[in-house]
Structures are given as structure tokens and as C-alpha cells.
Z-matrix of the N, CA and C atoms (Angstrom, degrees):
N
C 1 1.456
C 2 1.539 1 108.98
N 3 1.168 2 131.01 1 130.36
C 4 1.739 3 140.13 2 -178.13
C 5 1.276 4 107.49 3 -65.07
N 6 0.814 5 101.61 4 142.63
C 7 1.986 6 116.23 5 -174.03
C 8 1.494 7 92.69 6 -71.27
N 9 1.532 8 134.51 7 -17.89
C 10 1.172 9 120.66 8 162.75
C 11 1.704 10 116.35 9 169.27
N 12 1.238 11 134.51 10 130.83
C 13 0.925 12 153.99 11 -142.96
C 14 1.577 13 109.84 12 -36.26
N 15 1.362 14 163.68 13 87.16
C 16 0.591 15 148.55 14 161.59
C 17 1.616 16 134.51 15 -15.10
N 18 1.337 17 99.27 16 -57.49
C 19 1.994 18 126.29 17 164.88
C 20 1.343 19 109.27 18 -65.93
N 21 1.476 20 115.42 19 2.96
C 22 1.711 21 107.16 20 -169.13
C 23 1.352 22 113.57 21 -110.74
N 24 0.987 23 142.64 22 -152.70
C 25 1.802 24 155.95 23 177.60
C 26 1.250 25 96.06 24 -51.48
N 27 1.206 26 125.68 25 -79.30
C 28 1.686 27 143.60 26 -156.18
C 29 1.807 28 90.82 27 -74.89
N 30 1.084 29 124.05 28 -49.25
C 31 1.281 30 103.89 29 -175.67
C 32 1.277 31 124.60 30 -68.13
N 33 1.255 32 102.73 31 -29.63
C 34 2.164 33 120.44 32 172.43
C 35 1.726 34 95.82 33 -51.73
N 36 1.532 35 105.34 34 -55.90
C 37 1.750 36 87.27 35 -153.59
C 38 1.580 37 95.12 36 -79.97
N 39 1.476 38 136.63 37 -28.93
C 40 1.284 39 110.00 38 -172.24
C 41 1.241 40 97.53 39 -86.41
N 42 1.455 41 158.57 40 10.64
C 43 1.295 42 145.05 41 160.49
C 44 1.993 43 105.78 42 -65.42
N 45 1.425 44 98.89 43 -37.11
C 46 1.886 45 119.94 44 170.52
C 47 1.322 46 88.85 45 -49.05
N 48 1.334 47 122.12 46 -78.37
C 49 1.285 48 131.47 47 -126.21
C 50 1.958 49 95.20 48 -65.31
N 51 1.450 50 101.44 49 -47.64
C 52 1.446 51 127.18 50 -162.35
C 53 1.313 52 89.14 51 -44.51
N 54 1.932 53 127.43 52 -73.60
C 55 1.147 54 163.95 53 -159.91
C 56 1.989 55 79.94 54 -44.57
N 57 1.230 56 110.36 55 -79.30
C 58 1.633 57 106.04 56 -150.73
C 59 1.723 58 93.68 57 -60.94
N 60 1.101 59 124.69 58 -37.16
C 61 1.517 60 114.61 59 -173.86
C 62 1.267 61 129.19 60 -70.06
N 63 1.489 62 114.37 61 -22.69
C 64 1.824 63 131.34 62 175.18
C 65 1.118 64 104.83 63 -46.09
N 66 1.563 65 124.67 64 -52.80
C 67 1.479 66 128.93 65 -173.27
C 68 1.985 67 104.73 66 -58.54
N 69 0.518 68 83.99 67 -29.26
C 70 2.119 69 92.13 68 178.81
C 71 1.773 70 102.65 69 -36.85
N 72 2.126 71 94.26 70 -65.32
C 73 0.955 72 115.29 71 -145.43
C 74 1.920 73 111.62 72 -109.01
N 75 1.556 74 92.32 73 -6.51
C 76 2.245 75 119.60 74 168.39
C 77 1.147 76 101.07 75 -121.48
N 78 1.300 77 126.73 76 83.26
C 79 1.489 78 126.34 77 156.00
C 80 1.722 79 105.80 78 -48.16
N 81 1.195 80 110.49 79 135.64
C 82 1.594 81 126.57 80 -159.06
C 83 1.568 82 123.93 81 51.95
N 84 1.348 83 97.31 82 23.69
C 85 1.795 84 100.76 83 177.34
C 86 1.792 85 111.89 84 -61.15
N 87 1.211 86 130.25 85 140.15
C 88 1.307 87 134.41 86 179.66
C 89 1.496 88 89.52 87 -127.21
N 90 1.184 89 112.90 88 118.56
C 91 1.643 90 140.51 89 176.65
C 92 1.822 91 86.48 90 -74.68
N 93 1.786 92 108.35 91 116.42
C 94 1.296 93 120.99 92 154.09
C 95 1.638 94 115.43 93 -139.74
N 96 1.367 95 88.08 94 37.96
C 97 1.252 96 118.73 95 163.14
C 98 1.016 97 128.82 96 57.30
N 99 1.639 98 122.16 97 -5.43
C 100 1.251 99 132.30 98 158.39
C 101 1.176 100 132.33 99 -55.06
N 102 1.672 101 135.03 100 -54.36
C 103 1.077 102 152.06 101 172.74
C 104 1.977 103 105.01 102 -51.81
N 105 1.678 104 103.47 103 -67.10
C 106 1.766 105 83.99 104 163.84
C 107 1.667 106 140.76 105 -53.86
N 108 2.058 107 105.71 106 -22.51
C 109 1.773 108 85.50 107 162.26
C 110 0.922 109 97.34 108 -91.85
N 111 1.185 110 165.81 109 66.60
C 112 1.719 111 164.29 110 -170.53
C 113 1.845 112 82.98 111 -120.23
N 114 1.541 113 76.26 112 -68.86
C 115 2.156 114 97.37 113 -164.24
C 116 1.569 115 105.82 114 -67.40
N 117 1.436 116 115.23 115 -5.48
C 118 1.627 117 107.05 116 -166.62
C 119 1.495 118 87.40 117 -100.26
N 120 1.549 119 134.60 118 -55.54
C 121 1.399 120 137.34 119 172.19
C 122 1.566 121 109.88 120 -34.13
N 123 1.638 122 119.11 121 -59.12
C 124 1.254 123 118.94 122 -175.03
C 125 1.874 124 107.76 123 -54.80
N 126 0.986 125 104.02 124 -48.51
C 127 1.549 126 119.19 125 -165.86
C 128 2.074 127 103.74 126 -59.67
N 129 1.230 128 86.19 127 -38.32
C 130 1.426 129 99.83 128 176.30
C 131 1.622 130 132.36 129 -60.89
N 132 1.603 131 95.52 130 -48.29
C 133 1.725 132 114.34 131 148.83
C 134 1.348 133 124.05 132 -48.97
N 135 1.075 134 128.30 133 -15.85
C 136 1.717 135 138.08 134 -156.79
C 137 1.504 136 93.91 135 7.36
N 138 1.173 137 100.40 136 -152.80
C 139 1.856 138 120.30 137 -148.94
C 140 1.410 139 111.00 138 40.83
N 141 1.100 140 147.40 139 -81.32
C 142 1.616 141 133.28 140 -152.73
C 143 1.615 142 106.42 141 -64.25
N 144 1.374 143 110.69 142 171.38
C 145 1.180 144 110.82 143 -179.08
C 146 1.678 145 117.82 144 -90.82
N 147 1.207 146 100.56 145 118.63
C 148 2.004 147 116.61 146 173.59
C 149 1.421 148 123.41 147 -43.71
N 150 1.674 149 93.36 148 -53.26
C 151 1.675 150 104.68 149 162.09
C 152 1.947 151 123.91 150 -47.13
N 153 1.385 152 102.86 151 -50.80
C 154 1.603 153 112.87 152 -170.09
C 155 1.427 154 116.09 153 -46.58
N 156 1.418 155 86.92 154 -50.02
C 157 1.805 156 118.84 155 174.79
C 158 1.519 157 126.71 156 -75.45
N 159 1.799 158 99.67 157 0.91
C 160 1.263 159 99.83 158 172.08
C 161 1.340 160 109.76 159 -126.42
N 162 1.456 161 125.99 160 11.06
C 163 0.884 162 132.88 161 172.26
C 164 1.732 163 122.28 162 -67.28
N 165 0.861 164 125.61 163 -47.81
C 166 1.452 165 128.06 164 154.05
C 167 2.100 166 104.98 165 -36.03
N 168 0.609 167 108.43 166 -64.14
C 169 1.674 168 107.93 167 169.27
C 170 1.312 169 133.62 168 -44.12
N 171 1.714 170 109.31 169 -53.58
C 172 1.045 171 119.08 170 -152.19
C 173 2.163 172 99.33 171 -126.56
N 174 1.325 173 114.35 172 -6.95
C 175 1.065 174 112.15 173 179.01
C 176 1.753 175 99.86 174 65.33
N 177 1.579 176 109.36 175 -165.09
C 178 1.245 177 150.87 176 -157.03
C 179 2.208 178 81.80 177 -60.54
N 180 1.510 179 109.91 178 -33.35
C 181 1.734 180 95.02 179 -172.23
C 182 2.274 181 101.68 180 -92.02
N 183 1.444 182 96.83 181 22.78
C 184 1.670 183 80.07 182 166.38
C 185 1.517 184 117.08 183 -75.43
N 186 0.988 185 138.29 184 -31.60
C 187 1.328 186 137.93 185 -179.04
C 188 1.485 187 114.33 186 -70.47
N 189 1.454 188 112.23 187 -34.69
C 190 1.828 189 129.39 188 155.73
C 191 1.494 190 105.64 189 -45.56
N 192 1.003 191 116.84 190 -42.57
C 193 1.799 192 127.31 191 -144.21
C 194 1.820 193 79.49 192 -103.55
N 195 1.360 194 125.38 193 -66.02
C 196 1.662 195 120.69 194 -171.16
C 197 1.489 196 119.96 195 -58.83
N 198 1.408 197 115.42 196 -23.60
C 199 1.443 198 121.81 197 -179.04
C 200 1.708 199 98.96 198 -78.18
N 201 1.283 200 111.94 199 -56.22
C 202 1.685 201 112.34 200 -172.11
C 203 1.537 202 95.13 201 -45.60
């Protein structure tokens, strides 16, 4: 069961939150909104690691990007 709805309240604003912060860490990232529910679904599952799974994405700064 997800630590909490992805499609719901908490998942809306950190899917926001995800979206404005990518650009930090993807120079020329264009939010098409996939990649933030990607990270809001994972985040939602808890237990495995966010970083591991974002490493393909985000290189050597996923653990930068999973701690924030």
C-alpha cells in the first residue's frame, strides 16, 4: 500500500514541487510531466531507494536530488 496517494493532495504538490526543482539538477529540462509522477509514484512506495532509481536520470546528483 503507498505511503500516500500519488493522484491525491500530497501527491499534486510534490509532483509541483518535483517539476520546479528538476531544472536545478537538468540543465534544459522541459517539465512534460512525466519524469515528476515517475519520482512522485516512486516516493509514494517508500522503502526502496529514490536515488538508485534515479540514477539513470540524474547521474552521480540522484542522491543530491533524493535527499532534497
Amino acid at each position: 500500500m503507498p505511503a500516500f496517494d500519488p493522484e491525491g493532495p500530497a501527491g499534486k504538490r510534490l509532483r509541483g514541487a518535483v517539476a520546479a526543482r528538476l531544472p536545478d539538477f537538468l540543465p534544459g529540462y522541459e517539465d512534460d510531466g512525466v519524469l515528476p509522477l515517475y519520482v512522485t509514484v516512486l516516493a509514494s512506495k517508500g522503502g526502496g531507494s529514490v536515488a538508485a532509481e534515479l540514477e539513470e536520470f540524474l547521474g552521480d546528483r540522484a542522491a543530491e536530488f533524493a535527499g532534497w
